[in-house]
C-alpha positions as CSV (number, residue, x, y, z in Angstrom):
1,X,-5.2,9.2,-21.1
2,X,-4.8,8.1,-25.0
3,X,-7.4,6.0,-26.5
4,X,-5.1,2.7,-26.5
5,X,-4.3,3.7,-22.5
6,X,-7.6,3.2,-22.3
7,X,-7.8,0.4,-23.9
8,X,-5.0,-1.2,-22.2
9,X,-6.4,-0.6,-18.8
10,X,-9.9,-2.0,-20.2
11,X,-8.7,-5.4,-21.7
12,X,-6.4,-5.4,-18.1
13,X,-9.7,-5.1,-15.9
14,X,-11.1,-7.9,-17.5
15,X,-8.1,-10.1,-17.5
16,X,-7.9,-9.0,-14.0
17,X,-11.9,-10.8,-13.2
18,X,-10.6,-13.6,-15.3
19,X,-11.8,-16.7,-12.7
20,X,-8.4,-18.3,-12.9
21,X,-6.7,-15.3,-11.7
22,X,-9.0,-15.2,-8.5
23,X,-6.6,-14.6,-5.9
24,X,-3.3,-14.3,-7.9
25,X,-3.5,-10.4,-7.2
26,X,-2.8,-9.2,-11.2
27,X,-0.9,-5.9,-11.2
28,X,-0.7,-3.9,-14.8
29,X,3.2,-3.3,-15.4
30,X,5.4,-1.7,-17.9
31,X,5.2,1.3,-20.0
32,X,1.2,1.8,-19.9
33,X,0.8,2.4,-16.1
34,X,4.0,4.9,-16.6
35,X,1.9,7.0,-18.5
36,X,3.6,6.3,-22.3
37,X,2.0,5.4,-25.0
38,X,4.7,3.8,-27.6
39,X,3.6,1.8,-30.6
40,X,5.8,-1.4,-29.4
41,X,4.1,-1.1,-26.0
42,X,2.5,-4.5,-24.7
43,X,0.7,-5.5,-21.5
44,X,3.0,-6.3,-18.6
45,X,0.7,-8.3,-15.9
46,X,2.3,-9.9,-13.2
47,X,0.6,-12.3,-10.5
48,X,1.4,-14.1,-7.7
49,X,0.2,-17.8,-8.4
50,X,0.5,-20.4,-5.4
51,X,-0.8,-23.3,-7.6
52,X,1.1,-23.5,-10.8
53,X,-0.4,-26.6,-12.0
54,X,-3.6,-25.6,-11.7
55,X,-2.8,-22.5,-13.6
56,X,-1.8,-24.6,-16.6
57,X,-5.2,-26.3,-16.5
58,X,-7.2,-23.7,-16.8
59,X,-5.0,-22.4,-19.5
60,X,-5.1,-25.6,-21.1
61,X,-9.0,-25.9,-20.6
62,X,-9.8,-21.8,-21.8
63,X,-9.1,-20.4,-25.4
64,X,-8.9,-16.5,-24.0
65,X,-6.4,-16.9,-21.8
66,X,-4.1,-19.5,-24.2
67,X,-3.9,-16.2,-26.6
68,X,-2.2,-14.8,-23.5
69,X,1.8,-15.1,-23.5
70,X,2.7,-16.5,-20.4
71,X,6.5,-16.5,-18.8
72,X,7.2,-17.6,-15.4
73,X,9.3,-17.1,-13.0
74,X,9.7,-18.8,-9.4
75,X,11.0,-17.4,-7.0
76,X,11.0,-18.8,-3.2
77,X,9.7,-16.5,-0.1
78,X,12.6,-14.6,1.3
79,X,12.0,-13.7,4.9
80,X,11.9,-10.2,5.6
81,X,14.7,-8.0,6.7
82,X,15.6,-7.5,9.9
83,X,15.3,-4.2,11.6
């Protein structure tokens, strides 16, 4: 592991603790849990938030986590396939 894998995965862990992401299961994504280092690389997180609005308040309400990009994306539960 490089030293900015490392780093990655350390500035993940605490994102990950972040109170406002209690319960919105954070998962690291992109090119750093492949394994490659590249000097455009970035930190992919994706969660699963079932209160959007509260999301945005805490965001609103906390300086670390406004420094933090934020796209989202809704998608509605699909039921599972049939066997």
């Amino acid at each position: 592991m490089t030293a900015r894998q490392a780093a990655a995965r350390a500035a993940f862990a605490r994102l990950a603790r972040h109170p406002a992401l209690r319960g919105a299961r954070p998962v690291l994504a992109g090119t750093f849990p492949l394994g490659l280092d590249v000097a455009t690389s970035d930190l992919d997180v994706i969660c699963e938030v079932n209160d959007l609005a509260l999301l945005e308040l805490e965001r609103a309400t906390d300086a670390e986590l406004r420094r933090i990009p934020l796209s989202l994306r809704s998608e509605p539960p699909q039921a599972p396939d049939p066997l």
